[in-house]
PDB file of N, CA, C, O and CB in Angstrom:
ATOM      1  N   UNK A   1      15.372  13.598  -2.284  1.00  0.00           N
ATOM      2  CA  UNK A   1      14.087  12.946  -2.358  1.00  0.00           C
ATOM      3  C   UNK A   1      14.279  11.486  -1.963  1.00  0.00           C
ATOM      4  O   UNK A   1      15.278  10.802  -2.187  1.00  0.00           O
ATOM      5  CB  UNK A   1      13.466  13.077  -3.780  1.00  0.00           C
ATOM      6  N   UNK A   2      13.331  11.175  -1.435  1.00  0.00           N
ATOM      7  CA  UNK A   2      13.264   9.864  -0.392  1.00  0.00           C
ATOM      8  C   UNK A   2      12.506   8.708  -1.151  1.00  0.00           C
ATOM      9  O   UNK A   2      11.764   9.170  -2.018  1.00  0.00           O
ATOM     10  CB  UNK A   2      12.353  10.235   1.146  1.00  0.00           C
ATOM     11  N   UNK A   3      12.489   7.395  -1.071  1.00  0.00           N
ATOM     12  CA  UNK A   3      12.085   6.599  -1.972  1.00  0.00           C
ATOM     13  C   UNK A   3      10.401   6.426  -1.436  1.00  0.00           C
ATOM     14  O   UNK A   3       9.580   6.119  -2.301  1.00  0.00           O
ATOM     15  CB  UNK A   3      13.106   5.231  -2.033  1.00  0.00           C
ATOM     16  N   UNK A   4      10.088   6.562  -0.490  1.00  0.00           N
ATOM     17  CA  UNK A   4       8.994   7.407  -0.113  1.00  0.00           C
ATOM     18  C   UNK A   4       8.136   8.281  -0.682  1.00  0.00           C
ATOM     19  O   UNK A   4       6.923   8.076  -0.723  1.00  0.00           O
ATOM     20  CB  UNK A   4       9.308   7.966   0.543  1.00  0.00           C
ATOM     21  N   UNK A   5       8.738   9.372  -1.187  1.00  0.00           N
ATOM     22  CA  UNK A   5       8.677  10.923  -2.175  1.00  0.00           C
ATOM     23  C   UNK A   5       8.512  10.021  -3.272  1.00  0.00           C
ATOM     24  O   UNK A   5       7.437   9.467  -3.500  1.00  0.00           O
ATOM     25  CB  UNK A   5      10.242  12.236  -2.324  1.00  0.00           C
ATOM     26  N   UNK A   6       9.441   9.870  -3.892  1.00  0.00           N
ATOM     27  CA  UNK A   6       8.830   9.062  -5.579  1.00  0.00           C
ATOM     28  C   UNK A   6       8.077   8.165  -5.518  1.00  0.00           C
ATOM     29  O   UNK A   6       7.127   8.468  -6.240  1.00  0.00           O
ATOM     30  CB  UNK A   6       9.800   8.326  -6.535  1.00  0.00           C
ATOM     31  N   UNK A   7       7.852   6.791  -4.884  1.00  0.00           N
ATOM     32  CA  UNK A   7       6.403   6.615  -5.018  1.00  0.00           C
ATOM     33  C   UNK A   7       5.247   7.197  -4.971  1.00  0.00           C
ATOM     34  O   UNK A   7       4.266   6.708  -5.531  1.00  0.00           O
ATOM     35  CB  UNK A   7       6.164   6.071  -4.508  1.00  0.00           C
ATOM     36  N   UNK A   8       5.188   8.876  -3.965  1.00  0.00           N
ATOM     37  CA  UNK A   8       3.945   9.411  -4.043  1.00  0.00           C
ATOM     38  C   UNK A   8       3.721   9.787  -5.665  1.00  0.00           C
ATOM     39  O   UNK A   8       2.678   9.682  -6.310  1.00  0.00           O
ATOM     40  CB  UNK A   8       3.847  10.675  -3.007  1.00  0.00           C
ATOM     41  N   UNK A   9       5.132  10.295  -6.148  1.00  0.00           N
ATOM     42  CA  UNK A   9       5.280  11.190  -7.009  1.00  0.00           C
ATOM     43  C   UNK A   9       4.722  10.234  -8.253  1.00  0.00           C
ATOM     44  O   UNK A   9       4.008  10.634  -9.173  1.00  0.00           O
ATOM     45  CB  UNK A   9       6.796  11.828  -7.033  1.00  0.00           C
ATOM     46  N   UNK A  10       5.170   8.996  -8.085  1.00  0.00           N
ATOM     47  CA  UNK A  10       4.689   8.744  -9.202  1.00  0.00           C
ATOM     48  C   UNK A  10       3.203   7.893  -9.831  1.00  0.00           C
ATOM     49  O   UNK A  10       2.725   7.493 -10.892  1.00  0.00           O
ATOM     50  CB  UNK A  10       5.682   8.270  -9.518  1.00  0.00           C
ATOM     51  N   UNK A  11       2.833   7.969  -8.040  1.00  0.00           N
ATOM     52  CA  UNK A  11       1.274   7.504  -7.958  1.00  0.00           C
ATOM     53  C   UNK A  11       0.650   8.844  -8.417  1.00  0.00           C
ATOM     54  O   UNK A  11       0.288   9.045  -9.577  1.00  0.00           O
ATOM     55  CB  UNK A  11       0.666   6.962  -6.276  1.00  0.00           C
ATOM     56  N   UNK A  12       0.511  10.153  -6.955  1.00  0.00           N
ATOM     57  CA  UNK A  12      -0.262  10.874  -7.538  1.00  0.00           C
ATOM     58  C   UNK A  12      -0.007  11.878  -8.553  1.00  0.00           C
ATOM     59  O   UNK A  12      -0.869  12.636  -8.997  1.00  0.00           O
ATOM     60  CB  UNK A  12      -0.752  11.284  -6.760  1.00  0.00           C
ATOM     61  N   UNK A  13       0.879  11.860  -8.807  1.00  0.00           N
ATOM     62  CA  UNK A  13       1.070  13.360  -9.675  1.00  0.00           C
ATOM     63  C   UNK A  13       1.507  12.889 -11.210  1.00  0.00           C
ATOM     64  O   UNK A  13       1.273  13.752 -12.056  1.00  0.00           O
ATOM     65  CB  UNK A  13       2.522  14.516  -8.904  1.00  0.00           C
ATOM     66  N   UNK A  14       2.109  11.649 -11.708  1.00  0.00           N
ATOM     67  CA  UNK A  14       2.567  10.893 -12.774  1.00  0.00           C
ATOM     68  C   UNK A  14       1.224  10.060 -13.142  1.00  0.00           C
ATOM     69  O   UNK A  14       0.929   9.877 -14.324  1.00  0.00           O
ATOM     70  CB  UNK A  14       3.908   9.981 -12.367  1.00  0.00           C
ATOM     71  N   UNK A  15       0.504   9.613 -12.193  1.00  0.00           N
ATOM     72  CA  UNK A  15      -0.333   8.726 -11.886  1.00  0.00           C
ATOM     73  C   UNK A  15      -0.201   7.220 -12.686  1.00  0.00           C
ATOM     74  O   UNK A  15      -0.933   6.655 -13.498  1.00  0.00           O
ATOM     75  CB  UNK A  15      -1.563   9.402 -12.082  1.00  0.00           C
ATOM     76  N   UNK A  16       0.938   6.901 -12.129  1.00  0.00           N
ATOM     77  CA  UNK A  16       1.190   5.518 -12.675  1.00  0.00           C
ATOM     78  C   UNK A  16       0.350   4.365 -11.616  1.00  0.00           C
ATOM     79  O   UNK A  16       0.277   4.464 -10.391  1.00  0.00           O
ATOM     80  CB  UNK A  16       3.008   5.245 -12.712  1.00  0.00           C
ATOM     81  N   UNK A  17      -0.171   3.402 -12.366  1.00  0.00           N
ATOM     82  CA  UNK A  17      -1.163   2.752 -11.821  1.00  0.00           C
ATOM     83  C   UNK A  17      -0.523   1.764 -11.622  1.00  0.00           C
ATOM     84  O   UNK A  17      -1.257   0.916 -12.130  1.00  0.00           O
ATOM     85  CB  UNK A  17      -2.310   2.599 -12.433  1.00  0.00           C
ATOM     86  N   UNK A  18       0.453   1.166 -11.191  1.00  0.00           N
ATOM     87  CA  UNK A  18       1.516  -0.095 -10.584  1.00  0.00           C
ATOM     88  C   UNK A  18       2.146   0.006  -9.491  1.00  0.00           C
ATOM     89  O   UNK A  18       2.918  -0.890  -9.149  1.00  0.00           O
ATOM     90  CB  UNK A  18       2.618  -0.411 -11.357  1.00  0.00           C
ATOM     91  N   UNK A  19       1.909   1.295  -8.603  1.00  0.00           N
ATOM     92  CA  UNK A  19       2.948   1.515  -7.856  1.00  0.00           C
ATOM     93  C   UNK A  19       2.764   0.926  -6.151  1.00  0.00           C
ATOM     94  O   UNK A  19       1.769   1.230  -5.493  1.00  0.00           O
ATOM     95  CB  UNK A  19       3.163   3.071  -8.021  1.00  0.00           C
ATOM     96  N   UNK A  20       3.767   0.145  -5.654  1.00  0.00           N
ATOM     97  CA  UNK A  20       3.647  -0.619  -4.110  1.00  0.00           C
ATOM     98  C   UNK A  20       4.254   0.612  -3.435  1.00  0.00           C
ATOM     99  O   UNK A  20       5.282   0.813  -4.081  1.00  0.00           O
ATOM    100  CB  UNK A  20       4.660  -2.311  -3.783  1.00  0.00           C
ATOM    101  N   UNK A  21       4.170   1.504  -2.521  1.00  0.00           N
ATOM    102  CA  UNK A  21       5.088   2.212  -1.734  1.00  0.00           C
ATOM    103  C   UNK A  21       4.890   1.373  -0.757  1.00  0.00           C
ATOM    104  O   UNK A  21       3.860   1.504  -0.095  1.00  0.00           O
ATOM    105  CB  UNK A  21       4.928   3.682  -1.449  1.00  0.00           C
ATOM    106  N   UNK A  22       5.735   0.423  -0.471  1.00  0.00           N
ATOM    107  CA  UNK A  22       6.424  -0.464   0.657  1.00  0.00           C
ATOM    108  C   UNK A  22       6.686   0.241   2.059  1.00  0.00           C
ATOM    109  O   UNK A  22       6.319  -0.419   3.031  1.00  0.00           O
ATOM    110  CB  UNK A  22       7.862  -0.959   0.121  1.00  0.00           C
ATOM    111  N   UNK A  23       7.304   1.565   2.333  1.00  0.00           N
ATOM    112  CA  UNK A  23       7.657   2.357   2.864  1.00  0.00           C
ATOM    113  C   UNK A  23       6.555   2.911   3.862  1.00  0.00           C
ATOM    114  O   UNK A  23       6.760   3.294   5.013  1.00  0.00           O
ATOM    115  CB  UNK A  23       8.164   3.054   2.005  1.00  0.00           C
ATOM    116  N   UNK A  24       5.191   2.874   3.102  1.00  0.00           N
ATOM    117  CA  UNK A  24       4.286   3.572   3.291  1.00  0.00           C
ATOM    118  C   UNK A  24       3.765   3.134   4.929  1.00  0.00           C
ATOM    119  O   UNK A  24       3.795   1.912   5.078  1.00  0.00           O
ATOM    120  CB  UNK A  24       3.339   3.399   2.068  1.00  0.00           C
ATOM    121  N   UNK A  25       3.335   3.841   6.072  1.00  0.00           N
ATOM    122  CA  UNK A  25       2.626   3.225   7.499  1.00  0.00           C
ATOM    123  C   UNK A  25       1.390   2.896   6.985  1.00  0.00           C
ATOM    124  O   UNK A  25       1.062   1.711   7.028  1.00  0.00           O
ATOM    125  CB  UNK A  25       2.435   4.293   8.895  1.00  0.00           C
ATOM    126  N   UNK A  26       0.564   3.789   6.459  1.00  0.00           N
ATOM    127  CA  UNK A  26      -0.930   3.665   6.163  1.00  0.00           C
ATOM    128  C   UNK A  26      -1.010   2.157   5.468  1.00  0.00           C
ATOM    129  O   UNK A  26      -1.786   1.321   5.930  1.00  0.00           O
ATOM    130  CB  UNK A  26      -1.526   5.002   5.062  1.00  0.00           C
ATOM    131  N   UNK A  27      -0.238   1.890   4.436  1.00  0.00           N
ATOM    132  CA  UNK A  27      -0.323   1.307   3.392  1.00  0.00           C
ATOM    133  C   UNK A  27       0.001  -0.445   4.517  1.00  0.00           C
ATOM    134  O   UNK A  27      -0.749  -1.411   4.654  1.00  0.00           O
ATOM    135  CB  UNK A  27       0.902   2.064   1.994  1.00  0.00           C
ATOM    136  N   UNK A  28       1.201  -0.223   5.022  1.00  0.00           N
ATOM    137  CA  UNK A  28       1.626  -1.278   5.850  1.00  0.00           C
ATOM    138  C   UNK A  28       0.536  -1.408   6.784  1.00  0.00           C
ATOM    139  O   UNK A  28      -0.089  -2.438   6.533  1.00  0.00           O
ATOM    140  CB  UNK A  28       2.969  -1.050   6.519  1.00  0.00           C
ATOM    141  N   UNK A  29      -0.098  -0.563   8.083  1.00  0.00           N
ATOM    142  CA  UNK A  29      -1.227  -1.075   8.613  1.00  0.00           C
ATOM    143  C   UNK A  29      -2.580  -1.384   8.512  1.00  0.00           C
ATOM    144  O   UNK A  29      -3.404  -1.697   9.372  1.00  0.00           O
ATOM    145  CB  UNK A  29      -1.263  -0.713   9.169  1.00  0.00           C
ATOM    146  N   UNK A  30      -2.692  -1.183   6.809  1.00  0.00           N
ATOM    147  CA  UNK A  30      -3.679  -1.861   6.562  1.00  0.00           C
ATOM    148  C   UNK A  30      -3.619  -2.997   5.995  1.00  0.00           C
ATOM    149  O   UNK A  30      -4.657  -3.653   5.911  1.00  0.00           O
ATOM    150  CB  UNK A  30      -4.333  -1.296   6.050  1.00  0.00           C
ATOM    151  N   UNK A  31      -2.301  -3.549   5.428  1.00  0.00           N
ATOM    152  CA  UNK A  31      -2.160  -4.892   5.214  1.00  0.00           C
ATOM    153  C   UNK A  31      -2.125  -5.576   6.470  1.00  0.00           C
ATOM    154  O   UNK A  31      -2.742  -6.639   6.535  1.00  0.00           O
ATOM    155  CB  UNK A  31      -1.030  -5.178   4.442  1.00  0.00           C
ATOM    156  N   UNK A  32      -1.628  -5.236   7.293  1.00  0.00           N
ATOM    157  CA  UNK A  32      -1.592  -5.905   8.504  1.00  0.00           C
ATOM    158  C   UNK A  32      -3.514  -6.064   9.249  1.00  0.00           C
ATOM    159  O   UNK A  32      -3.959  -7.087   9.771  1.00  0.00           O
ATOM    160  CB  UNK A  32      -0.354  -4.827   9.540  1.00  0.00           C
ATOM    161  N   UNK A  33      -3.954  -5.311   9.140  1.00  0.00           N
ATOM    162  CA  UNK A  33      -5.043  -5.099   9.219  1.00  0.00           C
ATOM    163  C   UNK A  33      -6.102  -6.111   8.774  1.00  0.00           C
ATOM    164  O   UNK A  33      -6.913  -6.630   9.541  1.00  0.00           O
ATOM    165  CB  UNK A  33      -5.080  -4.099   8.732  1.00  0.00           C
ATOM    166  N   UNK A  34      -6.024  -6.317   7.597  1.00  0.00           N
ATOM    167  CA  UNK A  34      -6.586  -6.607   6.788  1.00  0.00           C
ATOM    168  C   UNK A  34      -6.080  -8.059   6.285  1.00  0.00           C
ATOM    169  O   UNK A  34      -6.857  -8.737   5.612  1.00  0.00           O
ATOM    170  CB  UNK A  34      -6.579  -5.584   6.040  1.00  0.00           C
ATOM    171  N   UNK A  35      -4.804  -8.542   6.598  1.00  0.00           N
ATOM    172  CA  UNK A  35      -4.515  -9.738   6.271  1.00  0.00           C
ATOM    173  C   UNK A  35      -4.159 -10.704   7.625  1.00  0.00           C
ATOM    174  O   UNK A  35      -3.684 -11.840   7.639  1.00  0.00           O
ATOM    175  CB  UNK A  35      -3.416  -9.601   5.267  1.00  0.00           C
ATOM    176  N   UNK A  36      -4.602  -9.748   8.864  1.00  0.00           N
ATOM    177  CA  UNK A  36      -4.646 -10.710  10.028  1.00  0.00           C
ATOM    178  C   UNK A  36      -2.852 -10.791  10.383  1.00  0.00           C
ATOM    179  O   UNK A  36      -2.592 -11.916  10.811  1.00  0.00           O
ATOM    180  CB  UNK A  36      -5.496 -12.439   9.488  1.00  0.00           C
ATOM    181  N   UNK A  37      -2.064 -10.224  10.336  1.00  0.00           N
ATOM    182  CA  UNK A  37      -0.978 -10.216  10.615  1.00  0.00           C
ATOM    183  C   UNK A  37      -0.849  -9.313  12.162  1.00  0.00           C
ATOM    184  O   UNK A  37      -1.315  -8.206  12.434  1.00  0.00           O
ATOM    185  CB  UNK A  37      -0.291  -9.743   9.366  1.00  0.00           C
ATOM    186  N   UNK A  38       0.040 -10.340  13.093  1.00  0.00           N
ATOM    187  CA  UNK A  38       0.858 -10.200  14.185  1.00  0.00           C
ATOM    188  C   UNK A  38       1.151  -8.385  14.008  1.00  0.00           C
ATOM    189  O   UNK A  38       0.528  -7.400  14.405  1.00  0.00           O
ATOM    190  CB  UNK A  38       2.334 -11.372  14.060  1.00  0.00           C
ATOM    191  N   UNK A  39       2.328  -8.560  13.263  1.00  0.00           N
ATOM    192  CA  UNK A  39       3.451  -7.636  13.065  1.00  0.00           C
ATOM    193  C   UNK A  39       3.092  -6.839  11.642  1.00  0.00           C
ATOM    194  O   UNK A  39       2.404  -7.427  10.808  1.00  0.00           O
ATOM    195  CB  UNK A  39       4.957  -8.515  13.006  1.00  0.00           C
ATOM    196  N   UNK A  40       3.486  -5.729  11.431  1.00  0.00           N
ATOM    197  CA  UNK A  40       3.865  -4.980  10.351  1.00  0.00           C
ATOM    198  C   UNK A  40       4.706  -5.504   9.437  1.00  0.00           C
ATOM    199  O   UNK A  40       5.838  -5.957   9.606  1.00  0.00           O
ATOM    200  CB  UNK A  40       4.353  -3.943  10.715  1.00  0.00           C
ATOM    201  N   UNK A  41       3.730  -5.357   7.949  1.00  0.00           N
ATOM    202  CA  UNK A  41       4.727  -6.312   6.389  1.00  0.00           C
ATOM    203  C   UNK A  41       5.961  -5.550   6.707  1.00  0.00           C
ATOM    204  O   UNK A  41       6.134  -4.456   7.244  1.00  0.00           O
ATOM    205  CB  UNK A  41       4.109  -5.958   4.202  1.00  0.00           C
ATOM    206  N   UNK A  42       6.755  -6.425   6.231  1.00  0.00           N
ATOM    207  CA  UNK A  42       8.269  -6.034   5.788  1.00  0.00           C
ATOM    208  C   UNK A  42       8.104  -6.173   4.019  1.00  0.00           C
ATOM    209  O   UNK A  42       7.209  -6.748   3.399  1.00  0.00           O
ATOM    210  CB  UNK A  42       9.658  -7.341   6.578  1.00  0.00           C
ATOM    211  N   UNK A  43       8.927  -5.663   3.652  1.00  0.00           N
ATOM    212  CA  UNK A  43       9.126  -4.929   2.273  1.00  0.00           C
ATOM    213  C   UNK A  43       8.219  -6.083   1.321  1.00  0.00           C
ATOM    214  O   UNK A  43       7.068  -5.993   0.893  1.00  0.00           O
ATOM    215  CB  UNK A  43      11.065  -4.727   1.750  1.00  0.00           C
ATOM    216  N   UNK A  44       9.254  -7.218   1.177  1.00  0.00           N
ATOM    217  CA  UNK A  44       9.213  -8.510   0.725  1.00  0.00           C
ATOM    218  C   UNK A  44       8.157  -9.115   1.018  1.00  0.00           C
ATOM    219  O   UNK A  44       8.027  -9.973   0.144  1.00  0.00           O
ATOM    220  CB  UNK A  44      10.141  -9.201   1.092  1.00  0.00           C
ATOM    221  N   UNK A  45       6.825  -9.219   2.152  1.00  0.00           N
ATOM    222  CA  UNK A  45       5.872  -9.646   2.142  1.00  0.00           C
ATOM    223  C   UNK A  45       4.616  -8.789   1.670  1.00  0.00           C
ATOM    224  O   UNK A  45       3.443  -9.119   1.492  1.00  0.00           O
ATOM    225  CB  UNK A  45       5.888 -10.097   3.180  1.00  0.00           C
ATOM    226  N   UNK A  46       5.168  -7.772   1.554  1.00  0.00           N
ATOM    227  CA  UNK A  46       4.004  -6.920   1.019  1.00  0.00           C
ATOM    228  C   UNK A  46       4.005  -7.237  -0.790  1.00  0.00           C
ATOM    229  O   UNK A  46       3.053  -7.404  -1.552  1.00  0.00           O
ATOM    230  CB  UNK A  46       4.338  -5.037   1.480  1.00  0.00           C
ATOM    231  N   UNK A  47       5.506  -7.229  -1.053  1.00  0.00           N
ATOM    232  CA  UNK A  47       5.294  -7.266  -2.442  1.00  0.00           C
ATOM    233  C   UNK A  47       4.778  -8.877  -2.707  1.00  0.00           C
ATOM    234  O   UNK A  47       3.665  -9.192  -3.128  1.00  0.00           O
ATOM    235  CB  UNK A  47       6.751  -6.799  -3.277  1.00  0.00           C
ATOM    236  N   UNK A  48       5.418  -9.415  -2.499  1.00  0.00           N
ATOM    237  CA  UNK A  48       4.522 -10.920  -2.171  1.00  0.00           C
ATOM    238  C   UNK A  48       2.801 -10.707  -2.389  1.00  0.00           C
ATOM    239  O   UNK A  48       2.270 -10.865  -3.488  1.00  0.00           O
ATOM    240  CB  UNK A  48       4.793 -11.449  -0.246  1.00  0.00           C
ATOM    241  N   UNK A  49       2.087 -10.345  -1.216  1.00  0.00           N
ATOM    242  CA  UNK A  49       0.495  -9.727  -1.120  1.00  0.00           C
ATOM    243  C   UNK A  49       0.293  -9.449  -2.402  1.00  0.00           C
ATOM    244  O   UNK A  49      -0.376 -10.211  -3.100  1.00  0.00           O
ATOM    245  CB  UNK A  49       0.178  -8.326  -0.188  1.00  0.00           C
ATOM    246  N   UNK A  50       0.842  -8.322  -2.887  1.00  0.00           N
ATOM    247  CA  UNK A  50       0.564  -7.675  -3.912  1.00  0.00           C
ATOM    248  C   UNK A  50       0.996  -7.984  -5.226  1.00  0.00           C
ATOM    249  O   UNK A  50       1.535  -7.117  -5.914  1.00  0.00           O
ATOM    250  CB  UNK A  50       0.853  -6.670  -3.670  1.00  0.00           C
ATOM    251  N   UNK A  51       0.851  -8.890  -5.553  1.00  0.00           N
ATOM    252  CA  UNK A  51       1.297  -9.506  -6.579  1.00  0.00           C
ATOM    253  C   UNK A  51       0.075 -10.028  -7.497  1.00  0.00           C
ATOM    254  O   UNK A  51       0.146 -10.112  -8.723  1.00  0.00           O
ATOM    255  CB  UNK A  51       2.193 -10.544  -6.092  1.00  0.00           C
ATOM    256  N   UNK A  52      -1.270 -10.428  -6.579  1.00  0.00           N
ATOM    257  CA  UNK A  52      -2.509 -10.616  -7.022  1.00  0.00           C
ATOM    258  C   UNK A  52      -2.932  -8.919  -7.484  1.00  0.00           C
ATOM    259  O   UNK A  52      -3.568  -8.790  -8.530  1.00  0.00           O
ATOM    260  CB  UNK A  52      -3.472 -11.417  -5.752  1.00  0.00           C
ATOM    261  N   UNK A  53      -2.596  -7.762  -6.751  1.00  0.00           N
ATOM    262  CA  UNK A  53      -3.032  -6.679  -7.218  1.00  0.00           C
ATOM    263  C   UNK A  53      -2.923  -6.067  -8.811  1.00  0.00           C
ATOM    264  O   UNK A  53      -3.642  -5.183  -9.276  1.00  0.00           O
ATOM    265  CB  UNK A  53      -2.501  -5.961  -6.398  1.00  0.00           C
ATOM    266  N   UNK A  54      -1.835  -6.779  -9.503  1.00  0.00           N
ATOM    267  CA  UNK A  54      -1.242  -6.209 -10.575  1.00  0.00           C
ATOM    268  C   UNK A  54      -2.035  -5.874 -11.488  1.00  0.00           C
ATOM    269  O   UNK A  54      -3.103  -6.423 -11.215  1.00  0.00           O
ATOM    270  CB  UNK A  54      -0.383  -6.877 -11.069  1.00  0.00           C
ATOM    271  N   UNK A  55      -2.131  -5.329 -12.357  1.00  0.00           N
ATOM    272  CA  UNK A  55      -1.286  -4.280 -12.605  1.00  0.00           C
ATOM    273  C   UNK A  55      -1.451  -3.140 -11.882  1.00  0.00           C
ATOM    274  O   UNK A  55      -0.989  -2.064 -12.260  1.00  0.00           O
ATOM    275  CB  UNK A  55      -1.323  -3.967 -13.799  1.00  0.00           C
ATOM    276  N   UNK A  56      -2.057  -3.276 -10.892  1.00  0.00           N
ATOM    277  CA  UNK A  56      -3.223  -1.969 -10.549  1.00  0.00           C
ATOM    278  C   UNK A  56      -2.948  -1.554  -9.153  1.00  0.00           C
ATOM    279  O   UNK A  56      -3.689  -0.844  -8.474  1.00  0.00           O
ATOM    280  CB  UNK A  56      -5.014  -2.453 -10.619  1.00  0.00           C
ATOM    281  N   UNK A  57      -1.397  -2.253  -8.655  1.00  0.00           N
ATOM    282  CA  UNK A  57      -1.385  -1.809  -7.169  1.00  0.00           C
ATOM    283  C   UNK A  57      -1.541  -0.460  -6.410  1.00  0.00           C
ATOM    284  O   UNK A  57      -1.729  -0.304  -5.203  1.00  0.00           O
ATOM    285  CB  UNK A  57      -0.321  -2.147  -6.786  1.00  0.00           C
ATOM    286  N   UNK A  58      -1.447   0.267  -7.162  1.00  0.00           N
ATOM    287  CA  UNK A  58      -1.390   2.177  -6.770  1.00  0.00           C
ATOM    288  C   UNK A  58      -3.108   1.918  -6.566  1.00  0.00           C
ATOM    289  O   UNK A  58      -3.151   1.756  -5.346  1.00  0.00           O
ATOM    290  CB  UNK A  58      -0.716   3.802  -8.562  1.00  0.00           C
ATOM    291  N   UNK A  59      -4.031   1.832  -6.883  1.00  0.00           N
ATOM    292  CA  UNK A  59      -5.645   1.621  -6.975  1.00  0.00           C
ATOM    293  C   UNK A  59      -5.492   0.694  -5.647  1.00  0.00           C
ATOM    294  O   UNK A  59      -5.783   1.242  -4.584  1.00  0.00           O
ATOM    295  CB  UNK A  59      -6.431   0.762  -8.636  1.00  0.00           C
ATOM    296  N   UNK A  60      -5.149  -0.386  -5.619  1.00  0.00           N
ATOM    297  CA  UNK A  60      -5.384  -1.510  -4.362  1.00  0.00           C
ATOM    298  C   UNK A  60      -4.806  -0.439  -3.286  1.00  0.00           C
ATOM    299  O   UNK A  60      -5.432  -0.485  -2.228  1.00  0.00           O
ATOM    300  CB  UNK A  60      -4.340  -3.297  -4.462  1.00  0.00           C
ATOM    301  N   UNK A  61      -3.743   0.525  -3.316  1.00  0.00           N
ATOM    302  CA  UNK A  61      -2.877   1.295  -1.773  1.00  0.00           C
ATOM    303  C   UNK A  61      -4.373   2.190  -1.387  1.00  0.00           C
ATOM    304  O   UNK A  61      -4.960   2.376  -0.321  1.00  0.00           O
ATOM    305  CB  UNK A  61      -0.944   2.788  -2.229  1.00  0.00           C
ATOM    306  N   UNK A  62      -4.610   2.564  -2.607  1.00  0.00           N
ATOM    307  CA  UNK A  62      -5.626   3.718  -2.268  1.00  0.00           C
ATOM    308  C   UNK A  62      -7.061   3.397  -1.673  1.00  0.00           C
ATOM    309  O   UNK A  62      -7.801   4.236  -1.160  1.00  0.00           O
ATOM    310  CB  UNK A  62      -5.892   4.477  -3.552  1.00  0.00           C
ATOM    311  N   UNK A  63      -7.310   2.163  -1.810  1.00  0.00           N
ATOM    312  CA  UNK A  63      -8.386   1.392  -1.473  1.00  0.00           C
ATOM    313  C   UNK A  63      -8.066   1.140  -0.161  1.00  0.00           C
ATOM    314  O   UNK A  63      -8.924   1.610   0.586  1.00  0.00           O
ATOM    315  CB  UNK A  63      -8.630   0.205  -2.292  1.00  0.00           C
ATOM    316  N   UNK A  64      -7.083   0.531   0.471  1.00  0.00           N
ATOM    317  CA  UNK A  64      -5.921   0.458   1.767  1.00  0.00           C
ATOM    318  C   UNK A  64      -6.245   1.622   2.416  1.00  0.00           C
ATOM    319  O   UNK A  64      -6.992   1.587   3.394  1.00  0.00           O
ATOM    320  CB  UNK A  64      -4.179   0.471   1.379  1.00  0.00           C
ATOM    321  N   UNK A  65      -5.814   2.584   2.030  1.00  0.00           N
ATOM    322  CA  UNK A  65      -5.670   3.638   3.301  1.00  0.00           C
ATOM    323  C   UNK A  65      -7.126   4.421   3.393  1.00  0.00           C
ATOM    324  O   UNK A  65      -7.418   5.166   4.328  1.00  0.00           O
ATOM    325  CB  UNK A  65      -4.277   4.899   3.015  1.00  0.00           C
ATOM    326  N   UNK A  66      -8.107   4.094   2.121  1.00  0.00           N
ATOM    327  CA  UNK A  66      -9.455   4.604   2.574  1.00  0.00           C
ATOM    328  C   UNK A  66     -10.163   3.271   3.672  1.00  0.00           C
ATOM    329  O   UNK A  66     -10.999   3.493   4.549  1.00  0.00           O
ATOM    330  CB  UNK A  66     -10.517   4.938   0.980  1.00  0.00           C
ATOM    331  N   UNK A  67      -9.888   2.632   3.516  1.00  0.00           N
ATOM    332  CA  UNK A  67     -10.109   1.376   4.568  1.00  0.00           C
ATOM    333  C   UNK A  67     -10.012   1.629   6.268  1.00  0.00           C
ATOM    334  O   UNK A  67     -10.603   1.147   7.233  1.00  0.00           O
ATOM    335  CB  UNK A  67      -8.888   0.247   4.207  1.00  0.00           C
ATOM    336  N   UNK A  68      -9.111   2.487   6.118  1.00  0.00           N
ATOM    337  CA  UNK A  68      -8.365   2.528   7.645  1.00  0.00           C
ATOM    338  C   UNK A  68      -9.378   4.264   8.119  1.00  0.00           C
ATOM    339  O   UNK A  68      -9.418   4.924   9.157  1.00  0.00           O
ATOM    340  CB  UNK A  68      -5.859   2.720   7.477  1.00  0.00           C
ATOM    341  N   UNK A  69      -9.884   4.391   7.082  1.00  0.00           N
ATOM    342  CA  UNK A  69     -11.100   5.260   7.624  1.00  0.00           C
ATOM    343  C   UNK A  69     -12.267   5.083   7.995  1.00  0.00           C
ATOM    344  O   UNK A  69     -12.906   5.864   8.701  1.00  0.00           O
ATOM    345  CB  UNK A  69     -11.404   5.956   7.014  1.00  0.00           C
ATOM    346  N   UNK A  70     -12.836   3.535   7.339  1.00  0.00           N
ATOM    347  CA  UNK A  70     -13.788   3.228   8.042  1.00  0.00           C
ATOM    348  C   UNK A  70     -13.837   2.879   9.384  1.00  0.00           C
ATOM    349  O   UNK A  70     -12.875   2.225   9.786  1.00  0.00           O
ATOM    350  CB  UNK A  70     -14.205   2.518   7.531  1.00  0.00           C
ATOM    351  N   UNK A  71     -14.851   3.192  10.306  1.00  0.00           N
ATOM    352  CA  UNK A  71     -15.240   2.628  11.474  1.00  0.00           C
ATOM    353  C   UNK A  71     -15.748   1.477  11.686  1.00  0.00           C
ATOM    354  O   UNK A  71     -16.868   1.524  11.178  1.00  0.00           O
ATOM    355  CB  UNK A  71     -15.901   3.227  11.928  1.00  0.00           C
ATOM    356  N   UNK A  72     -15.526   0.122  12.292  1.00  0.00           N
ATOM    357  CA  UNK A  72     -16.005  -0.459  12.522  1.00  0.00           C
ATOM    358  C   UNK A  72     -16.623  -1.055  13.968  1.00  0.00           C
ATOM    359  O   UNK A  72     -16.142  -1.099  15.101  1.00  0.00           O
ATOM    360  CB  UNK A  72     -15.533  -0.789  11.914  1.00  0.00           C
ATOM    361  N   UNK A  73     -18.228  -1.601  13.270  1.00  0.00           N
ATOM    362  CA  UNK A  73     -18.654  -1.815  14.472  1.00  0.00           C
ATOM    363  C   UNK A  73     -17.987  -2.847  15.832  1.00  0.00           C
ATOM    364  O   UNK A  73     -18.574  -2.899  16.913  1.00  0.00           O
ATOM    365  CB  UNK A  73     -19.810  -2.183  14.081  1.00  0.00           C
TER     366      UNK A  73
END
């Protein structure tokens, strides 16, 4: 199991409400997205970002990757 795998594991199925999966594409291009960034976060700037999210970062990812479903005009 991949450090990947346990963050899902312990967002959706544990449902711990703190969790950053750093790892994550969805999760990374919508910070990038969304915070006006060049390039894709690296580990350390995401947790950085997310530091205002606390305690609740697993809620802020999920908010993230429903984001990247909207269309915009």
């Amino acid at each position: 199991m991949g450090v990947w795998t346990a963050h899902m594991f312990l967002m959706f199925t544990l449902r711990r409400p703190n969790i950053l999966p750093v790892g994550d594409f969805g999760v990374q291009m919508a910070i990038k997205k969304h915070y006006r960034k060049r390039k894709l976060p690296k580990p350390a700037e995401m947790e950085k970002i997310a530091r205002a999210w606390e305690p609740y970062r697993s809620v802020a990812c999920w908010y993230l990757w429903r984001s990247l479903d909207v269309k915009t005009m």
